[in-house]
C-alpha positions as CSV (number, residue, x, y, z in Angstrom):
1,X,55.3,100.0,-37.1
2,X,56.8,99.2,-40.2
3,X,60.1,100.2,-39.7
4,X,62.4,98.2,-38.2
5,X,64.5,99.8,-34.8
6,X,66.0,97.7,-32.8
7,X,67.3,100.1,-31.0
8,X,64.5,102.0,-29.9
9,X,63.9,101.9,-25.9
10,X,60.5,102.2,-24.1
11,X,60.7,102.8,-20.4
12,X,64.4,101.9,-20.6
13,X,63.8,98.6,-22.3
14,X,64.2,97.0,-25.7
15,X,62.1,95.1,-27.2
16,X,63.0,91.7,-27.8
17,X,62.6,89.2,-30.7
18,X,64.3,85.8,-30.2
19,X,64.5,82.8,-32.8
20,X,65.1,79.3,-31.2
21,X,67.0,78.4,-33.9
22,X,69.4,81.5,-33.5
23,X,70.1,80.7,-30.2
24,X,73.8,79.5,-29.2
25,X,74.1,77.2,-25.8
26,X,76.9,77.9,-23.4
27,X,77.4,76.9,-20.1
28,X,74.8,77.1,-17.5
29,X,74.7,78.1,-14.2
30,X,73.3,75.1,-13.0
31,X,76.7,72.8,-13.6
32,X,76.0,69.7,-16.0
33,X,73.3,72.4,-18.0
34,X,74.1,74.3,-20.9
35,X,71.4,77.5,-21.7
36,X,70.6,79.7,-24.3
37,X,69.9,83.9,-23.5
38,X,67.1,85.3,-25.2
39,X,68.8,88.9,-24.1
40,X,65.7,89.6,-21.9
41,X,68.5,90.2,-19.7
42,X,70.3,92.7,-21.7
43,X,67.4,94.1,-22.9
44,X,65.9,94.9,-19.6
45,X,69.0,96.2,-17.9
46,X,68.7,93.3,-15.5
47,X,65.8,93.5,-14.5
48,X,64.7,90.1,-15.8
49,X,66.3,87.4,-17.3
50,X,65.0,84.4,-19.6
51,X,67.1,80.9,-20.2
52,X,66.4,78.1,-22.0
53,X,68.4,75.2,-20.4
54,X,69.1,71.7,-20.9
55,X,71.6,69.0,-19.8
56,X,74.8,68.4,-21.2
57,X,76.5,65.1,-21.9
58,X,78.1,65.4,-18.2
59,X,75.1,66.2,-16.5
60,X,76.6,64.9,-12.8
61,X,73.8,66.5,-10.4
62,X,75.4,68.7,-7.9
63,X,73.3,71.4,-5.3
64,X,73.2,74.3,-5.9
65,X,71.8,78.0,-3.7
66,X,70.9,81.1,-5.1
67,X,70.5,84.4,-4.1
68,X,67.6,85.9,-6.8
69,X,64.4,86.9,-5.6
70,X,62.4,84.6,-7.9
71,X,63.6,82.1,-9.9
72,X,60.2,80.0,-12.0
73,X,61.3,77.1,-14.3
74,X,58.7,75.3,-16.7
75,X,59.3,72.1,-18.5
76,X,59.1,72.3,-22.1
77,X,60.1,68.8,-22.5
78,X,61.5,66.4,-21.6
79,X,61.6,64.7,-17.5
80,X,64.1,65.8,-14.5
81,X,63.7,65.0,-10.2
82,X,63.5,68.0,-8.1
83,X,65.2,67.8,-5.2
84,X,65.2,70.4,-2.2
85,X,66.7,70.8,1.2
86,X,64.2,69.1,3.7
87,X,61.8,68.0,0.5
88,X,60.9,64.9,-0.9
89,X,62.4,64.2,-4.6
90,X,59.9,65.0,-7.3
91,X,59.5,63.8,-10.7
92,X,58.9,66.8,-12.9
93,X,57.9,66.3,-16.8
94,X,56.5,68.5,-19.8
95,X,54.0,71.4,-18.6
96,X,55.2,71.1,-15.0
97,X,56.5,74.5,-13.6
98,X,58.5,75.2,-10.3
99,X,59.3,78.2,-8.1
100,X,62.7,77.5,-6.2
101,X,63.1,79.6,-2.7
102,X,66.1,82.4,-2.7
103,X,69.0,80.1,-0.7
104,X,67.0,77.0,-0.8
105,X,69.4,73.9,-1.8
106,X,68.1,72.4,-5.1
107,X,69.4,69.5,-7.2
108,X,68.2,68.8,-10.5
109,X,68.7,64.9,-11.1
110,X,67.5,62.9,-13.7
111,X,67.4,64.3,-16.5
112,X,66.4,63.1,-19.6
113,X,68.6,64.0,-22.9
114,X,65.3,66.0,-24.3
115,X,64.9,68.2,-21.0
116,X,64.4,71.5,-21.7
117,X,63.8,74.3,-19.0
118,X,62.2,77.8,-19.2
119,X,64.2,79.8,-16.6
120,X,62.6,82.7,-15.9
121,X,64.6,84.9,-12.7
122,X,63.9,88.4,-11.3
123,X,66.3,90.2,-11.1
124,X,67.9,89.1,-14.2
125,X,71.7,88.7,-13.0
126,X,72.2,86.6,-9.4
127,X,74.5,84.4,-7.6
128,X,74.3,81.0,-7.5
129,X,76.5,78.9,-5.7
130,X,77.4,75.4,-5.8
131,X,77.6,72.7,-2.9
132,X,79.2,69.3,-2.4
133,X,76.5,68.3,-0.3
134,X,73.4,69.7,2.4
């Protein structure tokens, strides 16, 4: 259409059209991670949610559990180590992708200073809890 609405819903949703270099970083929920919201979130009425997170300057590992019913991450760039509860570490780089089990302890260690994840939960809005050790 050429009129612009951003208002208009379909379904119950917005439509959303996010600019990287619009986005603002703010703390993650992943401490030592900062993230930017495209507002699929928002837009979706929680439904889904879409971050793009990287490490900060205090990037101290620490594990973490969530509660969300899937929760995909892709590399853009950038290195990290997986770890999970009862796993062997993993060295994850660009174009690798990982799905992390509802209440399965995860670390995210390593990280380079150009990591950049693709967060990608269902539903949008979870808990996530953090752990001094598993």
């Amino acid at each position: 259409t050429p009129d612009l609405r951003p208002g208009r819903e379909w379904d119950g949703q917005r439509f959303v059209h996010n600019l990287a270099r619009e986005g603002v970083f703010k703390p993650f929920r992943v401490p030592g991670f900062e993230a930017r919201d495209t507002t699929i979130n928002e837009n979706t009425k929680g439904v889904a949610s879409v971050m793009v997170a990287r490490p900060t300057d205090k990037a101290d590992p620490v594990w973490t559990r969530h509660d969300c019913d899937i929760l995909f991450n892709f590399v853009m760039s950038g290195c990290m180590v997986l770890e999970g509860e009862g796993k062997e570490p993993y060295r994850l780089e660009k174009g690798d992708a990982f799905v992390i089990p509802p209440r399965m302890a995860t670390r995210y260690s390593e990280p380079s200073s150009d990591l950049e994840l693709l967060e990608v939960s269902l539903p949008g809005t979870f808990e996530t809890d953090m752990m001094q050790e598993i």
